[in-house]
Residue, then its C-alpha position, 0 to 999 in steps of 0.5 A: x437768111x437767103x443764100x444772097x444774104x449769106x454772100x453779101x459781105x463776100x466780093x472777093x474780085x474786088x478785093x483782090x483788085x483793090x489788094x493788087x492796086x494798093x500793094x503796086x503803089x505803097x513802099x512795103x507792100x507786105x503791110x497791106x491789109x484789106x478787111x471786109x464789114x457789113x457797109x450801110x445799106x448792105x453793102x461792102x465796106x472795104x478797109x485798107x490798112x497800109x504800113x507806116x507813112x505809106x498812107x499819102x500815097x494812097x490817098x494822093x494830091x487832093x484824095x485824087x489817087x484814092x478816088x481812082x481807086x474806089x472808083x477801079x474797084x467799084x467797077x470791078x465789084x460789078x462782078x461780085x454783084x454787090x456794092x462797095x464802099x472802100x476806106x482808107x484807115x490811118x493807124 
């Protein structure tokens, strides 16, 4: 496994921005969880987990809010060198 491959699953500016994004948005901000997995390909799967009722406002009128924010936080994991693939999971 080469050092490139050890670093995959790591885009931590894209967590973050996906974290700040998420936690301005939702009504309890201290129940946002962002993990990170292994996504097809290679790439970053970003799993957001938000408090109880907090998920339509995430994902909005017609998914267009959550569609911003892959789209927010794909730019910015440009600067992580990876792909991401951001998931909103209803708990």
């Amino acid at each position: 496994m080469s050092d490139r491959d050890a670093n995959t699953l790591e885009a931590p500016v894209a967590t973050a921005v996906l974290t700040h994004i998420v936690r301005s948005i939702v009504d309890d901000p201290d129940a946002v969880r962002v993990s990170s997995e292994e996504g097809k390909g290679g790439s970053v799967l970003l799993e957001v987990r938000v408090g109880p009722g907090d998920l339509g406002r995430v994902i909005g009128r017609r998914g267009r809010t959550a569609q911003s924010i892959r789209t927010v936080v794909r730019a910015a994991a440009a600067n992580d060198d990876v792909d991401v693939d951001v998931d909103f999971v209803d708990e």
